[in-house]
Each structure stands twice: as structure tokens, then as C-alpha cells.
C-alpha positions, 0 to 999 in steps of 0.5 A: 123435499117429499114424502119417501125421498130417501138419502144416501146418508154417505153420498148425500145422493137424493132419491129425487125424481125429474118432477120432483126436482122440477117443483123443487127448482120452482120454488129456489130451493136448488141452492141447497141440490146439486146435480151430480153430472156422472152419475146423474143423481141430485146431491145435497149441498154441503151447508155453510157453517155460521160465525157461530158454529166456527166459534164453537168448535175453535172453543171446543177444540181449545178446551179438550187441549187445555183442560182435556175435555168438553164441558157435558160430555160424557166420553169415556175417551176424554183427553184428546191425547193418543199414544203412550206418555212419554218424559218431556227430557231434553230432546224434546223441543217446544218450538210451534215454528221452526221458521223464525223468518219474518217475511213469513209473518213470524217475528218469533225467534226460533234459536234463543227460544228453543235453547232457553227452554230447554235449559229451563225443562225439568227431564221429567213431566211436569207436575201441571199443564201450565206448559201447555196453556203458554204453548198453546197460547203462543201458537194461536198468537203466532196463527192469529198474527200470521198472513193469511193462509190457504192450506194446511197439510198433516205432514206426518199423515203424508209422510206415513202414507204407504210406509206399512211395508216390511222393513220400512224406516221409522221416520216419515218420507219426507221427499214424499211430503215434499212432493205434495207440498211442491205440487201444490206450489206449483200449481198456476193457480196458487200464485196467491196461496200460502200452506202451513205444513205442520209436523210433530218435533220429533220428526226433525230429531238427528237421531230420527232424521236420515242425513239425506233428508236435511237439504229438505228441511232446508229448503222448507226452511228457505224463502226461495220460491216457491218455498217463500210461500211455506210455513214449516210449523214443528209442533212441540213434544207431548202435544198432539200435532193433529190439534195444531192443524186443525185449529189453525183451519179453524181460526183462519178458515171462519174468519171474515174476508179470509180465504178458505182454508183446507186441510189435506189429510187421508185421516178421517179423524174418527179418533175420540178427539175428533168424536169430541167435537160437535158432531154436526158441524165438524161433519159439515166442516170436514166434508166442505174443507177436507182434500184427500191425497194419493200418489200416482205413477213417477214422473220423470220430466217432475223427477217425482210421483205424481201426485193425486188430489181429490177436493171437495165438491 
């Protein structure tokens, strides 16, 4: 912009002066300078990504899933995955969607799939990765072929927020998810809105599960308003549910005449996964798509806390 102008690299704040600004202004260059009114110092705009950067990284997010890695890079980290491997037995579903109901777009049948495929897997891992390959595939044709969406939550980054305390349960704070998902449901505005929660399979597991927690479920599962306008997506076992979320942000949140697709996580996605991207886009993806969310005070006429949002600018 100038010679010294310094920029805050974590707030983007320029050190831009009243002239300076002015001359910048002249020559329509603020498109890309936004004026912070609280503290009163001119920002950079986050820049848009081109079809072609949304492409990129849709393909790389697909080859560290499938083929555990990126072609060139060099980490140490390839692979994608976190956690210990454990068996594929018989408990562990493999179902992407629990839903199964076609007035959410989704004519996948959810009973007879889940059933035979587990009939059909062997109680150890298999041997290759072609399980993968075809769950993968089904979820980006069910996410491809599903109306379009606004929103989709980390349900499990949700569920175990604040859950670090002494004695706290194993299993995520489902009324803690509900609470996000009912509020965002229930805003005027999101009449139009559809959301795509997602949750890793083992979430929904009897053995996990409080008994408390299945009328939950049920209504997730439901087509009552303003649940009708909810996708529960259970994300199979031996996967990480954080690829599910983010590529079905990036499949429909890039596409031409679809609305912008947000990602609620407090996540900050430093894991060697994330790092695997292209830096500079999914930079730029995250800070432009990515809400933040916090829980405030219990609300007794809602008869849940409320609930905090912090959108991107």
C-alpha cells in the first residue's frame, strides 16, 4: 500500500494512515480494506477464493482420505488420521447418514444398509482401504445430490466443549448440541437455512449412549419443524469425522449459485490433516467460513444456555 505500512499478520490490521487511506481510496482500491469501527484501524478484506482454489483443495482433502497423503509434500504427518487404530468388529457402523428420510434429499436407505454391511465385515481390518474408497464415494454422491445447505456443525467439537472437568462423562453433551443446533434453527432469518450436523458413529453406540439422550437423537432424526430442515450425518467408524465436515463445506460452499456454507467449530484445525492443505487458501477459507461458538448464561423462558456466535467479518 506504502512503504512501512506494517500489518498485524493475526488481525490483519494495517498500519494505515488518514492520508494514506485517502489516496488509497481514490484509486477503488478499498474493495479489498475494511474499516474496523471499534477500534478504529483499517483491516484487509479476506480475499475470495477462485473455482480454482475450491477445486484444489476439495482434491486434496479427497487424496489425504483415500490415498493418505498429497502428492509432494514431504510431512512426517502423512495420513490424515488421529487417534489409535482400533478393529473394525461389528459394532462399528458405516452408515454416513442416519437420516434415510427422502424429504432431506437423502433416498439412501439407512436400516438394510447398515444391517447387511455389517453381516458382510470381517471383526478385524481389512487388509486394504477399498472400504474407504466406496464410503467415501457414497457420502460425496449423497452430499452432491443433497439440497443445498448453509451450515455444518462439529457436533463432536460441540458436544465436548467444556467436558474436561473431574468426573465428566465419556460421551458428548448432546442437550449441549441441541442447544446450538435449535438456536440456529430458530433464528428469523434461517427460514431458508438447511444444517448438516455431523457426528462420528460411535456417538450413537447403546453402550455409549445415556438413555436420556435418545429422545434427542429422535428428534434430529424427525421431519418436525424446525428439525425438518436438519441432516444428522453419522460418520463411519475407522474415519475421521473432521473430513466429512469439511469436505462436504467444500463441495457445496464453492459451488456456483449455492449459498455459503459455514463451518461451526472452535477447532482451529492445526492438526497435520489441516497443515496438508494449501496453506494459503485454506487460510483464507477458514477465516472467511469458520463460526466460532461459546455458551452463555441459562435462559429459562428457552430452558437452555444461551447461546454465543462469533461470524466472520
Amino acid at each position: 500500500i506504502y512503504h512501512g505500512c506494517t500489518i498485524d499478520c493475526k488481525s490483519g490490521a494495517l498500519a494505515l494512515g488518514r492520508k494514506e487511506y485517502d489516496i488509497f481510496n481514490d484509486n477503488n482500491q478499498n474493495d479489498v480494506v475494511d474499516k474496523d469501527v471499534e477500534s478504529g484501524k483499517f483491516r484487509l478484506k479476506p480475499v475470495e477464493l477462485s473455482n480454482e482454489e475450491w477445486e484444489a483443495m476439495r482434491h486434496m482433502n479427497r487424496s489425504i482420505v483415500l490415498e493418505g497423503q498429497v502428492e509432494g509434500h514431504v510431512s512426517q504427518f502423512q495420513g490424515g488420521g488421529k487417534g489409535r487404530k482400533r478393529p473394525r468388529g461389528a459394532n462399528d457402523g458405516k452408515a454416513y447418514n442416519s437420516n434415510g428420510k427422502n424429504s432431506k434429499g437423502n433416498d439412501y436407505n439407512k436400516s438394510d444398509a447398515i444391517l447387511n454391511d455389517r453381516k458382510a465385515q470381517p471383526n478385524r481390518l481389512p487388509k486394504d482401504h477399498s472400504w474407504r474408497v466406496n464410503e467415501w464415494k457414497k457420502f460425496e454422491t449423497f452430499i452432491k445430490n443433497h439440497p443445498p445447505f448453509n451450515v455444518v456443525i462439529d457436533g463432536a467439537n460441540v458436544g465436548y466443549f467444556q467436558q474436561n472437568f473431574g468426573g465428566a462423562p465419556k460421551h458428548v453433551d448432546y442437550r449441549q448440541i441441541d442447544w446450538l443446533v435449535r438456536h440456529l434453527l430458530e433464528q428469523p432469518s434461517s427460514e431458508n437455512y438447511h444444517i448438516m450436523l455431523f457426528l462420528h458413529e460411535r456417538h450413537f453406540s447403546p453402550k455409549l449412549l445415556p438413555r436420556w439422550a435418545y429422545s434427542i437423537i429422535d428428534t434430529w432424526e424427525g421431519n418436525c419443524a424446525p428439525y425438518d430442515r436438519l441432516t444428522l450425518c453419522r460418520t463411519p467408524g475407522g474415519m475421521n469425522d473432521d473430513w466429512f465436515w469439511m469436505q462436504a463445506a467444500l463441495l457445496r460452499g464453492g459451488q456456483k449459485d449455492s449459498p455459503s456454507v459455514l463451518a461451526i467449530t472452535n477447532d482451529e484445525m492445526r492438526d497435520h490433516h489441516f497443515q496438508m492443505l494449501a496453506q494459503g487458501s485454506f487460510l483464507r477459507w477458514k477465516e472467511r467460513h469458520q463460526v466460532h461458538f461459546d455458551f452463555g448464561q441459562y435462559d429459562k423462558f428457552l430452558r437452555r444456555r444461551i447461546v454465543l456466535l462469533k461470524y466472520p467479518k
